[in-house]
TIVEX-400518 format. One record per residue (C-alpha): z, x, y; residue in one letter. Coordinates in pm, 1 decimal. Each point is the difference from the previous one (the first is absolute). Layout:
N
<Z:Z, X:X, Y:Y, aa:A> .
...
This chain:
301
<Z:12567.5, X:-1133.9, Y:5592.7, aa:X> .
<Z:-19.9, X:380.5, Y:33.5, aa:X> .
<Z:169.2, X:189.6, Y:-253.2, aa:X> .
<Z:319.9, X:179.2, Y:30.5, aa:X> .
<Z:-132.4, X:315.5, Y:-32.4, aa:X> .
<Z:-182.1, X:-89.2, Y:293.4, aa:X> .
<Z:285.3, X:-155.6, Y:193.9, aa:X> .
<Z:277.3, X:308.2, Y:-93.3, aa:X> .
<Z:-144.9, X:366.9, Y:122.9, aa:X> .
<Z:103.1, X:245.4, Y:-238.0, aa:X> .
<Z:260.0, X:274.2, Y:61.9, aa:X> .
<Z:-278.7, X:241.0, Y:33.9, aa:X> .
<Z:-167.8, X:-154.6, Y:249.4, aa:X> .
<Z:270.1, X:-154.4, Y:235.4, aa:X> .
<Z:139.4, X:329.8, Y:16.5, aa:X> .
<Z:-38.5, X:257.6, Y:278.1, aa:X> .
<Z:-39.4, X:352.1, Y:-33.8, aa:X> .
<Z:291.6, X:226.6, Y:129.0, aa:X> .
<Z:-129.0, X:231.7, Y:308.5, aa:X> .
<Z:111.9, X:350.7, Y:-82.6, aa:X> .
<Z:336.1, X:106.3, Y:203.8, aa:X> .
<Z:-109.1, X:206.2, Y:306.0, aa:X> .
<Z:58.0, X:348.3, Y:-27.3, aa:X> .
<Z:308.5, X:128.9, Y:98.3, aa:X> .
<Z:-13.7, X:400.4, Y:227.5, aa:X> .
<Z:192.0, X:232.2, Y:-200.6, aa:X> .
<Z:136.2, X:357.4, Y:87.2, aa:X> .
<Z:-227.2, X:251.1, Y:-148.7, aa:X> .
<Z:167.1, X:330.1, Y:-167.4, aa:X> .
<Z:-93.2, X:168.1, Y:311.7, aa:X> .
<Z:60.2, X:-268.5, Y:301.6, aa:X> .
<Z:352.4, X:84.5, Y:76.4, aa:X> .
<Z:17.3, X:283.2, Y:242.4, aa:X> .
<Z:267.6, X:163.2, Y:-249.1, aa:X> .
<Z:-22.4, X:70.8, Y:-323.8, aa:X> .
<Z:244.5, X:214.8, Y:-254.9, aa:X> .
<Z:-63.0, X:334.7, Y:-25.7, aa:X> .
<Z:235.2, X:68.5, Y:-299.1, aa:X> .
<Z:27.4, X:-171.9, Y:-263.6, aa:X> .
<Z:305.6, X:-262.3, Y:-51.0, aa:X> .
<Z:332.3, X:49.3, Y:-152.1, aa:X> .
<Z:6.3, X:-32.5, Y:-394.2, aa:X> .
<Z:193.5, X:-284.6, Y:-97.1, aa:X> .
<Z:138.5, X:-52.0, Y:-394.6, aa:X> .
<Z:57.9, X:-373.5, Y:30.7, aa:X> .
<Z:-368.9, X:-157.2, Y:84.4, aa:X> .
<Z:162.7, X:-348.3, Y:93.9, aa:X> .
<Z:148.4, X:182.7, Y:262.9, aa:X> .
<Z:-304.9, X:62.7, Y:206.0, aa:X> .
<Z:-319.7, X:-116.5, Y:-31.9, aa:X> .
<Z:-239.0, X:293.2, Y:-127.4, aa:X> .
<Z:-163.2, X:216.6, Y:219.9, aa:X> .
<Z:-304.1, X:89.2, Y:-214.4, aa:X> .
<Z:-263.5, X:-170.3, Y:240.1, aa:X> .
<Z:94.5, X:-136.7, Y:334.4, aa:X> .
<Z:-24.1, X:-364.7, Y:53.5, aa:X> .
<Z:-283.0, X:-178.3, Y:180.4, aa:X> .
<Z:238.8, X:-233.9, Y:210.7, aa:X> .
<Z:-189.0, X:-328.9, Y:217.8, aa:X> .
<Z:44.4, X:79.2, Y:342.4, aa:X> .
<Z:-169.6, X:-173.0, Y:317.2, aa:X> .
<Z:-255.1, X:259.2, Y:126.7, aa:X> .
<Z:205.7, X:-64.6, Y:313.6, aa:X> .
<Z:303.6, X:87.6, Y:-85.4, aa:X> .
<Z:-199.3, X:289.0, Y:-159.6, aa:X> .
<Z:-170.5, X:104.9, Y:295.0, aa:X> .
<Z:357.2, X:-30.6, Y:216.9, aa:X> .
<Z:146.5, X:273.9, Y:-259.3, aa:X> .
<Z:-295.3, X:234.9, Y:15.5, aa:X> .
<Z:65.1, X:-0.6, Y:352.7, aa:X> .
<Z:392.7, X:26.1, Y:33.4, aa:X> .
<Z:2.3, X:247.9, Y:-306.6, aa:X> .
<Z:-269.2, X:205.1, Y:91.5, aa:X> .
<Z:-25.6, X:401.9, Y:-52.0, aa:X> .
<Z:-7.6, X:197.3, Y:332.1, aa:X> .
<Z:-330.8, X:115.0, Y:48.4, aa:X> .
<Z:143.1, X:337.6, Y:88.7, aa:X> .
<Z:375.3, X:69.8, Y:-94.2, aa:X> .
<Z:264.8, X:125.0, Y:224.2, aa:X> .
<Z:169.6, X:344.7, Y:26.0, aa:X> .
<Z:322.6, X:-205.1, Y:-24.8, aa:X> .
<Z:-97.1, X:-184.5, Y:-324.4, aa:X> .
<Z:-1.6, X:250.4, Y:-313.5, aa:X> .
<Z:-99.1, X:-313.7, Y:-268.6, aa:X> .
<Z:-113.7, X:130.6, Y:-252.8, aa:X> .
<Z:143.6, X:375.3, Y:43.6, aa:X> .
<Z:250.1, X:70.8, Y:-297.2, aa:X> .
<Z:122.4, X:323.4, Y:166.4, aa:X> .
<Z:131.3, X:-250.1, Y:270.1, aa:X> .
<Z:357.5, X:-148.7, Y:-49.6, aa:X> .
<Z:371.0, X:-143.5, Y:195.9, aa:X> .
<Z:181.8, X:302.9, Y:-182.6, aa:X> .
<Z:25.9, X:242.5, Y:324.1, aa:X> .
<Z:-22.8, X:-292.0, Y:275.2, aa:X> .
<Z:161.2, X:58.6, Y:268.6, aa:X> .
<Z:19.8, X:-188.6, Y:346.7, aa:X> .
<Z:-163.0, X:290.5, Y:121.7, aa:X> .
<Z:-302.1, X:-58.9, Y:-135.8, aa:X> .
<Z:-67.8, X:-315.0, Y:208.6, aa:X> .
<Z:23.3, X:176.5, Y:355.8, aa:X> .
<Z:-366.4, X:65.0, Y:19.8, aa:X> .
<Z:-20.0, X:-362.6, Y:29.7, aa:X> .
<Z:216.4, X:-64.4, Y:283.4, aa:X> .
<Z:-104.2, X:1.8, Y:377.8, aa:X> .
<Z:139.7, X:313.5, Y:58.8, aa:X> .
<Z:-117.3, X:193.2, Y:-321.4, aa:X> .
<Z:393.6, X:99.8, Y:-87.3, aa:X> .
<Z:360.0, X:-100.7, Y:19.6, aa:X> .
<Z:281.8, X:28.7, Y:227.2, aa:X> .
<Z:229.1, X:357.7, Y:-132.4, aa:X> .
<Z:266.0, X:-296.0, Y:-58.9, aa:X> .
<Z:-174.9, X:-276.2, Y:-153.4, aa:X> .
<Z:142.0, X:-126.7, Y:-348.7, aa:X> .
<Z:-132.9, X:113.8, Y:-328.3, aa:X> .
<Z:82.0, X:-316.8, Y:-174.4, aa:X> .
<Z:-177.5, X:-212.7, Y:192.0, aa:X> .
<Z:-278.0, X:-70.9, Y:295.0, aa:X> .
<Z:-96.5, X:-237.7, Y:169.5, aa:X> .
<Z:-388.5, X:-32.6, Y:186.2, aa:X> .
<Z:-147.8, X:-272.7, Y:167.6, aa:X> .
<Z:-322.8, X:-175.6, Y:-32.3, aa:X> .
<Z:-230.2, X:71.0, Y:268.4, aa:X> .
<Z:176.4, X:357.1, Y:66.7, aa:X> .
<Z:5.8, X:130.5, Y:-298.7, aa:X> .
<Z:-293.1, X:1.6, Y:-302.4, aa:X> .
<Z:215.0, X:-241.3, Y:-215.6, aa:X> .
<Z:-341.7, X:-59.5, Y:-206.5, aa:X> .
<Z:-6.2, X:366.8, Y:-84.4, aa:X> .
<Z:335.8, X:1.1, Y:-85.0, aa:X> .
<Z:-32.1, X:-252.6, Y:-250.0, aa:X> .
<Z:-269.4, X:130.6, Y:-157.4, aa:X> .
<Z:142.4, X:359.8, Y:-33.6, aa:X> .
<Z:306.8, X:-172.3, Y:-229.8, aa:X> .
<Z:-171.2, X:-214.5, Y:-200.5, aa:X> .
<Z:-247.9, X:204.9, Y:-114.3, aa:X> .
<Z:206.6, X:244.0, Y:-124.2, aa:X> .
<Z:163.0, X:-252.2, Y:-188.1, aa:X> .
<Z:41.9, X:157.0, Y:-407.9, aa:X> .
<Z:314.1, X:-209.8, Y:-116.8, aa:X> .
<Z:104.2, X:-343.5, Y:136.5, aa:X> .
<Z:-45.6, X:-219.7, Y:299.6, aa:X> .
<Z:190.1, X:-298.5, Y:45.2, aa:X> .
<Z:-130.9, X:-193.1, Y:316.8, aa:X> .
<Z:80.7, X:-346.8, Y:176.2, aa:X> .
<Z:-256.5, X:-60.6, Y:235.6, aa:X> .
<Z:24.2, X:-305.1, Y:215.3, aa:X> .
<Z:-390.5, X:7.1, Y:128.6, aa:X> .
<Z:-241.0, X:251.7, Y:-52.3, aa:X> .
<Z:-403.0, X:46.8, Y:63.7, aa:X> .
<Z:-91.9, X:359.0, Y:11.8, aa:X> .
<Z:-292.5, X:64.4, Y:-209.2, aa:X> .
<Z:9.2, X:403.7, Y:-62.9, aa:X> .
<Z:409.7, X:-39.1, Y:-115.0, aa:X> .
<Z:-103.4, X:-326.9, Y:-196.8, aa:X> .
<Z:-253.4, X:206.3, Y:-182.9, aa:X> .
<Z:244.5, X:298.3, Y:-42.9, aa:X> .
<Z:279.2, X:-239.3, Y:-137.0, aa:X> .
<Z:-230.5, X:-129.8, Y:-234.6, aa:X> .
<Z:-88.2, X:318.7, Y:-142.5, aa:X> .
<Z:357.1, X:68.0, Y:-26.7, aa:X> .
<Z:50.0, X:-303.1, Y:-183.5, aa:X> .
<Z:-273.4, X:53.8, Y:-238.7, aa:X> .
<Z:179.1, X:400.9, Y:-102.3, aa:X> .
<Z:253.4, X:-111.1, Y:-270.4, aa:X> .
<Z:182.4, X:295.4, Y:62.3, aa:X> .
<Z:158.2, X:-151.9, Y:323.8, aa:X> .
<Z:240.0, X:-331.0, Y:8.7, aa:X> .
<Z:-103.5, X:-239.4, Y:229.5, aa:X> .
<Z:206.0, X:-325.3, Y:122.8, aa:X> .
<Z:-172.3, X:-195.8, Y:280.7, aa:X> .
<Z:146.8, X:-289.5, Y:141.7, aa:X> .
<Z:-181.9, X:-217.9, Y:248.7, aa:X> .
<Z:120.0, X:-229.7, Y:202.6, aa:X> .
<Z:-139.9, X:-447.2, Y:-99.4, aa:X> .
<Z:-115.8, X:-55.4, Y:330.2, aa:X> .
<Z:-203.2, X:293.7, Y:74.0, aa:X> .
<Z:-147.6, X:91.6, Y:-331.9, aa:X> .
<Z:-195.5, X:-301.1, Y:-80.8, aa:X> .
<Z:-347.6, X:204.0, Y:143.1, aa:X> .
<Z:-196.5, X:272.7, Y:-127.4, aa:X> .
<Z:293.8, X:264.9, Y:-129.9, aa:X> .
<Z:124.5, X:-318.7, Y:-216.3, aa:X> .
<Z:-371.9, X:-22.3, Y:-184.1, aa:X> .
<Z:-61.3, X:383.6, Y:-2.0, aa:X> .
<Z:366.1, X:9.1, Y:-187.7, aa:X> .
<Z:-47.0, X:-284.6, Y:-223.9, aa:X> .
<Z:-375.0, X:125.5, Y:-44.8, aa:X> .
<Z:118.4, X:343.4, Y:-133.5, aa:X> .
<Z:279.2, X:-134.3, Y:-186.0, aa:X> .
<Z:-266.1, X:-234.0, Y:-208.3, aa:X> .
<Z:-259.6, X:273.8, Y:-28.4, aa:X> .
<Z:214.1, X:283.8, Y:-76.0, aa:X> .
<Z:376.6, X:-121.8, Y:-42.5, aa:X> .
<Z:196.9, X:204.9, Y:194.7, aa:X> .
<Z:331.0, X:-9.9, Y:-205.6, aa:X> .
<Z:-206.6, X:238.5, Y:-203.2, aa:X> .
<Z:-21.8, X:227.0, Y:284.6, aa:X> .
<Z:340.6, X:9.6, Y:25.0, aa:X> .
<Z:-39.5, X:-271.1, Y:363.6, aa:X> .
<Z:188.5, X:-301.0, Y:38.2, aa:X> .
<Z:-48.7, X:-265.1, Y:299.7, aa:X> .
<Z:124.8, X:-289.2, Y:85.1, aa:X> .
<Z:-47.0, X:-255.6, Y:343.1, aa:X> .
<Z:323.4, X:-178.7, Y:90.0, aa:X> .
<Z:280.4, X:-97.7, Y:305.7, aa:X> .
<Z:364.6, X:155.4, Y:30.1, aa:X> .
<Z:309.8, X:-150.4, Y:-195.8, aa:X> .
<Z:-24.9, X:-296.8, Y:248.1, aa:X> .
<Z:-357.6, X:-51.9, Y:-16.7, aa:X> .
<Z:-83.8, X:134.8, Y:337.5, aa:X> .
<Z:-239.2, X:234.5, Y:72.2, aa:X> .
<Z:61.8, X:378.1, Y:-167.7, aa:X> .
<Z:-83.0, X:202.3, Y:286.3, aa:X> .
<Z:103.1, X:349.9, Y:-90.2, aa:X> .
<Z:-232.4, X:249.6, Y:109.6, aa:X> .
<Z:46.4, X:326.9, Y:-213.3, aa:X> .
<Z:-26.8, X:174.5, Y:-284.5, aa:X> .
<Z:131.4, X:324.8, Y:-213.1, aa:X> .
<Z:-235.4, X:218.4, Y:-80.5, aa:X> .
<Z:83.0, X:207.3, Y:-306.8, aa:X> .
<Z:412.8, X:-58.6, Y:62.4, aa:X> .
<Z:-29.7, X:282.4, Y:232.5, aa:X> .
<Z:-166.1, X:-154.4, Y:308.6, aa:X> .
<Z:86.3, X:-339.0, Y:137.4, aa:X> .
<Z:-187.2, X:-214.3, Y:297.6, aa:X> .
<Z:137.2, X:-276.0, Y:158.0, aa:X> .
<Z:-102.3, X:-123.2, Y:402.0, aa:X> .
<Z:-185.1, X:-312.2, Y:125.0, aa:X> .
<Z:-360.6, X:113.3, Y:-63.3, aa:X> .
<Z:-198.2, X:-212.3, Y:-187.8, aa:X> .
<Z:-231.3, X:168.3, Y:-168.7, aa:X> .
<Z:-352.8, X:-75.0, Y:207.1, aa:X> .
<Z:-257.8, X:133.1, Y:265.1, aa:X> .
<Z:203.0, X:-123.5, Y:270.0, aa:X> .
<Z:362.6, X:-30.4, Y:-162.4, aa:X> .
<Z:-32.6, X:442.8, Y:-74.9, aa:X> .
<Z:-189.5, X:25.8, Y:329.8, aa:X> .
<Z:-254.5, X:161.8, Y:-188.8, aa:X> .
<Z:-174.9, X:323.3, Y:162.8, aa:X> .
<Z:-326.7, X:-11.9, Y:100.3, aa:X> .
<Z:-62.0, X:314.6, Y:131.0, aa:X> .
<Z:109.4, X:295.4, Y:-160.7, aa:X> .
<Z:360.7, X:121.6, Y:123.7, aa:X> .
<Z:78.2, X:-273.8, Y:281.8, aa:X> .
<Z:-1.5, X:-367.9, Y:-11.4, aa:X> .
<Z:-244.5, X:-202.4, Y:192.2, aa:X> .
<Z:-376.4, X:-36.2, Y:0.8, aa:X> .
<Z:-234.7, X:-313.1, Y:-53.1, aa:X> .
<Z:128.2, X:-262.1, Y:-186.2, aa:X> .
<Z:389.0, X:160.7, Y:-15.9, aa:X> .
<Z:295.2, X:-246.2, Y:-3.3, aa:X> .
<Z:364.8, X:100.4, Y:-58.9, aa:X> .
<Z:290.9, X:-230.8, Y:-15.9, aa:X> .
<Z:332.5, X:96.2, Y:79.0, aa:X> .
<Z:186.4, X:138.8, Y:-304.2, aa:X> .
<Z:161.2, X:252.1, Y:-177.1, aa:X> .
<Z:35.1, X:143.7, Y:-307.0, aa:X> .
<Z:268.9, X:238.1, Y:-124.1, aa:X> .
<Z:-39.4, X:221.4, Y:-319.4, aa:X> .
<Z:312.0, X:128.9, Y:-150.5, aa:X> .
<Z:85.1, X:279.1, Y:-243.3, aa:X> .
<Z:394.3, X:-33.1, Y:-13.1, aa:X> .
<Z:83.2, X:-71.1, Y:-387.1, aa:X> .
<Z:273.5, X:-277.9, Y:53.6, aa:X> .
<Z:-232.1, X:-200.9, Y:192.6, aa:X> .
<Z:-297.5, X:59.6, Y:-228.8, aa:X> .
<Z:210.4, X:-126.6, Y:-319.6, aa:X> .
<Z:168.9, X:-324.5, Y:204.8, aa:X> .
<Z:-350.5, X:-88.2, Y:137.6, aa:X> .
<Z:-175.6, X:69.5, Y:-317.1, aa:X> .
<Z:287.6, X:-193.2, Y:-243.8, aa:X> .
<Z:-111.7, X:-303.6, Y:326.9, aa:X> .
<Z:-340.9, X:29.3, Y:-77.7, aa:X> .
<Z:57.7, X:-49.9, Y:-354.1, aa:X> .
<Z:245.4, X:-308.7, Y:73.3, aa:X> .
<Z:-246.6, X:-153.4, Y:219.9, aa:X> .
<Z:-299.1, X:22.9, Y:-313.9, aa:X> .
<Z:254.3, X:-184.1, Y:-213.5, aa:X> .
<Z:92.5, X:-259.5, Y:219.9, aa:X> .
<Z:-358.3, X:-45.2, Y:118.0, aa:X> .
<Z:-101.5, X:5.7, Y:-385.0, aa:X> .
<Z:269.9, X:-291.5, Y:-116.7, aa:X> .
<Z:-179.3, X:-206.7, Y:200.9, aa:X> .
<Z:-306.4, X:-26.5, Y:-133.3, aa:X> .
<Z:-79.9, X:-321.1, Y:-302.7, aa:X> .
<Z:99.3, X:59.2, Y:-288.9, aa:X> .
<Z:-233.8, X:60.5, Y:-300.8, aa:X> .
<Z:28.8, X:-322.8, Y:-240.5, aa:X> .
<Z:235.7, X:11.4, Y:-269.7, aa:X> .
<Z:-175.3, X:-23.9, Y:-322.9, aa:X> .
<Z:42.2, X:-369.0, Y:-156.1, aa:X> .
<Z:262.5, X:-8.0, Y:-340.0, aa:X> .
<Z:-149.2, X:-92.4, Y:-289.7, aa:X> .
<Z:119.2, X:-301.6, Y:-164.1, aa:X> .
<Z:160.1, X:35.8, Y:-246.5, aa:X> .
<Z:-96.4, X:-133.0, Y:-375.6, aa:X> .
<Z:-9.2, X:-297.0, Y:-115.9, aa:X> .
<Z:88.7, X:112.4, Y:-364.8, aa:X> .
<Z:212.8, X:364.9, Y:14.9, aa:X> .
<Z:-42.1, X:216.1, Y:-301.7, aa:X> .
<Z:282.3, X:-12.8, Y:-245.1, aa:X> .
């Protein structure tokens, strides 16, 4: 009869070895296309925020990597109308006026309104336009964007998000932010936390739960934008040769986009903005409620 040492493998022995988990891509300190250029805000209370010593290396598919590289990239050469990164640039003498160069005809009618404009897409160099606000940006911008895919105004949002000297709400709308402006946001929230740069985002519907398709933004609560241009190649009718639209590869859909100085408007579309973030915001899970401890079994006297 064998023995039962013979019969019974031992523990050791019956036992496999556990492969090692595969490696898992992770963002590098210097794989985002964006990075901070000042540092973050100081905070007392460090359960606040997370600290901000060392950015976090955050898992990331090298996909999903690769698709924010590429919708977040620099310009290799940056536009006249896109002063990022000048600090002698601001919204504090904007005027209307300063947005003729970009129209068709190169000026206004003597009667047009200085509170508000509106130019078209495929006229007019709405990309331009855009770019001239937002880069001037030095206080605020609250913005509801129901799609966008424009790679030089990604990159110049980001920046703004990353300068905690300007308060940033973005709201996105659920059905068209689950792609790459979802990850880039989520990946520079994890590696950098934007609350401590002063940005807050969230990605939800309207009060009903349809879609939140607002199109605008105000830019330092002295310049609002509101139209139907989404914010993309073909959605801006973006310029491909210099002054005039048209040239290989051009496409322009037909919108419009209006940009409007007039105060009461700015503060009612701005106070909107704000009540859309919320709304958008209340929707999201909430964070688990900490479990009660029970209580003793034996109180003190």
């Amino acid at each position: 009869m064998p023995s039962k040492k013979s019969r019974t493998p031992s523990l050791k022995s019956s036992r496999k070895r556990a492969k090692p988990a595969p490696s898992t891509p992770s963002i590098k300190s210097n794989s985002l296309p964006f990075a901070p250029t000042v540092p973050a805000r100081p905070f007392l209370d460090p359960h606040l925020l997370t600290p901000q010593a060392a950015p976090k290396e955050i898992p990331r598919a090298s996909s999903a990597l690769a698709a924010i590289q590429r919708a977040y990239a620099k310009p290799a050469q940056q536009s006249p109308s896109n002063v990022l990164g000048n600090p002698t640039e601001s919204l504090q003498t904007f005027t209307l006026h300063d947005l003729a160069q970009y129209t068709k005809e190169a000026s206004y009618s003597t009667i047009a309104s200085k509170d508000v404009h509106l130019f078209y897409v495929g006229r007019d160099d709405v990309h331009d336009i855009l770019k001239y606000i937002l880069s001037r940006v030095t206080i605020s911008l609250y913005l509801n964007m129901f799609g966008f895919d424009d790679s030089e105004l990604n990159n110049l949002l980001m920046q703004k998000a990353l300068n905690p000297a300007v308060t940033m709400l973005i709201t996105l709308d659920k059905s068209q932010a689950s792609g790459v402006h979802e990850k880039a946001l989520l990946a520079a929230d994890e590696k950098y936390n934007l609350a401590a740069y002063n940005t807050h985002f969230v990605i939800g519907q309207s009060a009903t739960h349809q879609i939140s398709h607002t199109k605008g933004f105000v830019a330092d609560g002295r310049v609002a934008g509101e139209g139907s241009t989404n914010w993309s190649t073909s959605g801006e009718g973006t310029f491909v040769v210099n002054g005039k639209p048209g040239g290989p590869g051009y496409k322009a859909q037909n919108n419009t986009q209006a940009i409007i100085t007039d105060p009461d408007t700015i503060i009612r579309f701005q106070t909107e903005l704000i009540g859309e973030h919320m709304i958008a915001q209340s929707q999201q899970k909430p964070a688990a409620a900490p479990k009660q401890l029970p209580l003793p079994k034996n109180p003190p006297n």
